[in-house]
C-alpha positions as CSV (number, residue, x, y, z in Angstrom):
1,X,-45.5,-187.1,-21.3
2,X,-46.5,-190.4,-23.0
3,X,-43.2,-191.9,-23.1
4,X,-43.6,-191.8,-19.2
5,X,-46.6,-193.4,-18.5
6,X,-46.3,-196.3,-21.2
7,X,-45.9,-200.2,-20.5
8,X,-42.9,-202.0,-20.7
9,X,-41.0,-204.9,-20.1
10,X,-39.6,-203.4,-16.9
11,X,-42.0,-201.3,-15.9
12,X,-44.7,-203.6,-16.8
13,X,-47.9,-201.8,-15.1
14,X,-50.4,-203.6,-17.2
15,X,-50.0,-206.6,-15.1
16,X,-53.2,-208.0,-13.0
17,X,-51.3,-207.8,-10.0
18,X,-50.0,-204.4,-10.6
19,X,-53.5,-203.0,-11.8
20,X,-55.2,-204.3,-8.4
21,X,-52.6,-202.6,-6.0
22,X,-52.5,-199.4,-8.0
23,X,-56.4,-199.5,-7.8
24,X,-56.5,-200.2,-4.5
25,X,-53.7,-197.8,-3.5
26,X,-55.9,-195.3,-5.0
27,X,-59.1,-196.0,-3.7
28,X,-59.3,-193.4,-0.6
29,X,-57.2,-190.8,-2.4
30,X,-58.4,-188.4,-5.3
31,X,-55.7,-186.0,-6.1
32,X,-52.7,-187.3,-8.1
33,X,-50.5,-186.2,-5.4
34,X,-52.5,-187.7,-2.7
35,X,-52.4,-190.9,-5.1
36,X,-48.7,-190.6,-5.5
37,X,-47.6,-190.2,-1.8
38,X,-49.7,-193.2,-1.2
39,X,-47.9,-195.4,-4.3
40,X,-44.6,-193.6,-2.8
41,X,-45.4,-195.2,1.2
42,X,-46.4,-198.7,0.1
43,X,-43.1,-199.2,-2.4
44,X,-40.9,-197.5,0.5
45,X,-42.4,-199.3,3.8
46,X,-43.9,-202.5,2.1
47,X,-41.4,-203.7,-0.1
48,X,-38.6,-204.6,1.2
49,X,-34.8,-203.6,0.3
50,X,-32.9,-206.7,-1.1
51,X,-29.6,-205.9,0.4
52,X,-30.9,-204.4,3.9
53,X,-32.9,-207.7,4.6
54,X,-30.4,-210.1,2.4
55,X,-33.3,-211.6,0.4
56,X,-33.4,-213.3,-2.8
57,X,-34.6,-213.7,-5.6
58,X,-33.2,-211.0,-7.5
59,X,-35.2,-208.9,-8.9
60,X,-35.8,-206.4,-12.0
61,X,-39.7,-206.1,-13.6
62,X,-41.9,-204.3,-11.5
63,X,-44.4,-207.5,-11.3
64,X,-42.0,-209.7,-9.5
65,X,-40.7,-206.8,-6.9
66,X,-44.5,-207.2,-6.2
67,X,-45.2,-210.4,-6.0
68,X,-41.9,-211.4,-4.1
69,X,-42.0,-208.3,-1.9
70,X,-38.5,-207.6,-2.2
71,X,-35.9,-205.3,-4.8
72,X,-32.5,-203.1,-4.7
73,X,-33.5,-199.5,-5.1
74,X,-33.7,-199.7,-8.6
75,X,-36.4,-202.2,-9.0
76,X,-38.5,-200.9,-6.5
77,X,-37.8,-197.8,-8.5
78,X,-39.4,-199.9,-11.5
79,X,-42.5,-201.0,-9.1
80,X,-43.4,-197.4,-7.6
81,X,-42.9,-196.5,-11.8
82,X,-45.6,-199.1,-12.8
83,X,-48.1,-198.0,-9.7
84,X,-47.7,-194.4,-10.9
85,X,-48.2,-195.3,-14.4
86,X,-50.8,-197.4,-13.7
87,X,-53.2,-194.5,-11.7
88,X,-52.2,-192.6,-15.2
89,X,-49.7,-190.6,-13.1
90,X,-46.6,-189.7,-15.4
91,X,-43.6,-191.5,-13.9
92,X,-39.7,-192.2,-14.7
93,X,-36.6,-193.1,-13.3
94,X,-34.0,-191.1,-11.8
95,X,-30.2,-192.2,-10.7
96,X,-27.4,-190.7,-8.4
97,X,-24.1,-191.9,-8.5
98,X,-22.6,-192.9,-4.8
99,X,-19.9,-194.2,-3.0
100,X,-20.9,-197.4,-1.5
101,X,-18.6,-196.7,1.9
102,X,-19.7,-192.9,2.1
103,X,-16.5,-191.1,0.9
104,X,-14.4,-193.1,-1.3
105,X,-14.3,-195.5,-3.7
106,X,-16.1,-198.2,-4.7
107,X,-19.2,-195.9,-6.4
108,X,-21.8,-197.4,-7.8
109,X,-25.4,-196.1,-9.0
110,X,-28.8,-195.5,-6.7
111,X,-32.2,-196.0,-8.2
112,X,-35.0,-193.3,-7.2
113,X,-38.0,-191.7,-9.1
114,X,-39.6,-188.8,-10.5
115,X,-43.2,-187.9,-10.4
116,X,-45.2,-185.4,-12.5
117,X,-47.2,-183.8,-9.9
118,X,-50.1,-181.4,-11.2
119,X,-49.3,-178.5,-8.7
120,X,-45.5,-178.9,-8.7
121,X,-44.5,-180.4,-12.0
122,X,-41.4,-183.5,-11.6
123,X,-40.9,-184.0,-8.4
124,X,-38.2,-186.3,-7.4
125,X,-39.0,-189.2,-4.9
126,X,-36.9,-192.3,-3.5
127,X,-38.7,-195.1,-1.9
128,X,-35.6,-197.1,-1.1
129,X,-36.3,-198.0,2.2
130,X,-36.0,-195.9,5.4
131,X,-33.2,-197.5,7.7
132,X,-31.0,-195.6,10.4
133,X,-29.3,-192.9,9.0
134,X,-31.3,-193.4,5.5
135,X,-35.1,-191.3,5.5
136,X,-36.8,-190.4,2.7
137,X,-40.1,-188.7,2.6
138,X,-42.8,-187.6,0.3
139,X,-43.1,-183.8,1.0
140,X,-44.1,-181.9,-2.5
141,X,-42.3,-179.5,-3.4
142,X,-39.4,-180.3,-1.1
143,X,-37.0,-183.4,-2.2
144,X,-36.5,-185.2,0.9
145,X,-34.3,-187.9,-0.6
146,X,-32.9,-190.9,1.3
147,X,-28.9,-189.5,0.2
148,X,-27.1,-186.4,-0.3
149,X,-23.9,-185.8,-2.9
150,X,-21.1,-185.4,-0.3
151,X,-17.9,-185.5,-2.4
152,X,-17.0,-184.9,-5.9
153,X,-17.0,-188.3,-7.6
154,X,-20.4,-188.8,-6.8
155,X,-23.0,-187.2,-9.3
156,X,-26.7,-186.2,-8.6
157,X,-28.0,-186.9,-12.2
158,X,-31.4,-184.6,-12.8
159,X,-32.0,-186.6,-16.5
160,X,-35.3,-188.5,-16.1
161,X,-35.4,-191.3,-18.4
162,X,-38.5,-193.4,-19.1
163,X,-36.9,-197.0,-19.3
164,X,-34.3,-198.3,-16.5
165,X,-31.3,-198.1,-17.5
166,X,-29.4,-201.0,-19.8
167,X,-26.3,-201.6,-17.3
168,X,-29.4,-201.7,-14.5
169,X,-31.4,-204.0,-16.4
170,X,-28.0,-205.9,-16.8
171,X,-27.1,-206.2,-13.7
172,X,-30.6,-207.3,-12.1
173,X,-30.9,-210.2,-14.8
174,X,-27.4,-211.2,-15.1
175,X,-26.7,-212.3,-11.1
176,X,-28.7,-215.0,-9.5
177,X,-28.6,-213.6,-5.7
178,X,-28.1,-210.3,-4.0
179,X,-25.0,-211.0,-2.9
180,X,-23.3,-211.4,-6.4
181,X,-25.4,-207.9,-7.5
182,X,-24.0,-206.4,-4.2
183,X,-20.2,-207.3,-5.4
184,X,-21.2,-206.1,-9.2
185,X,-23.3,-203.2,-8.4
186,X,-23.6,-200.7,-11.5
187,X,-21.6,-197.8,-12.5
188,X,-20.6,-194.8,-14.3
189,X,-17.5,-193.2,-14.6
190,X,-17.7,-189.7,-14.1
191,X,-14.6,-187.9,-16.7
């Protein structure tokens, strides 16, 4: 389990800032699944999704999706990671791959999380952003993600890595607004 509550770059929960709202989001709550439905609700309803509410910057470390309120699902992924970690709740990162219409090319990856509940074990959770036609939910054991795989090119991936992804990490740092990450959103090819 240490791998998945250590400090990094990206998911960088020793930060003041990051420390205070994991405290505070923890301060009525006692069990680590109380905790983490709580870290879950602030990253999904409080922060807000860069491409739903076309707002810039861009951004990739958990730090600045706090302090600028705003990421693509994989960087709030990063965020809700670092509040986890940082109430010493195991935490990594999960992907599925998509297609960005619904049924047909273009694909591209999603961003969600997985949590190491006590009672349950992992437990996957995606605080993306509730929208019409998009709900997720924190609802231990039950995965009550915000998308289903409905054809056969997209991929529901059940690795759960520790560290974002390199073509993520790419992608956030590399483009300068959320329109140009929009029109390069990442990939993988499924053979």
């Amino acid at each position: 389990m240490k791998q998945y509550l250590e400090h990094s770059d990206y998911i960088d929960w020793q930060h003041p800032l990051i420390l205070t709202q994991a405290k505070e989001l923890a301060t009525a709550n006692s069990s680590d699944e109380a905790i983490a439905e709580s870290c879950f609700k602030f990253v999904r309803d409080h922060i807000k999704h860069s491409w739903d509410y076309r707002q810039n910057p861009v951004t990739c470390k958990a730090s600045e999706v706090l302090i600028h309120g705003t990421g693509y699902c994989y960087a709030k992924s990063h965020l809700l990671a670092a509040l986890l970690r940082a109430n010493s709740i195991p935490a990594g990162l999960c992907y599925q791959r998509l297609s960005i219409d619904g049924n047909s090319p273009p694909y591209c990856l999603h961003g969600l999380n997985a949590v190491y509940l006590q009672q349950y074990g992992w437990y996957r959770i995606d605080a993306r952003g509730n929208k019409s036609g998009v709900t997720a939910e924190f609802s231990p054991p039950m995965e009550a993600l915000a998308f289903n795989i409905t054809n056969t090119s997209e991929r529901d991936f059940t690795e759960i890595w520790s560290e974002p992804l390199p073509l993520i990490i790419n992608t956030l740092t590399q483009y300068q607004t959320v329109e140009e990450v929009f029109q390069h959103l990442p990939d993988i090819e499924i053979i």
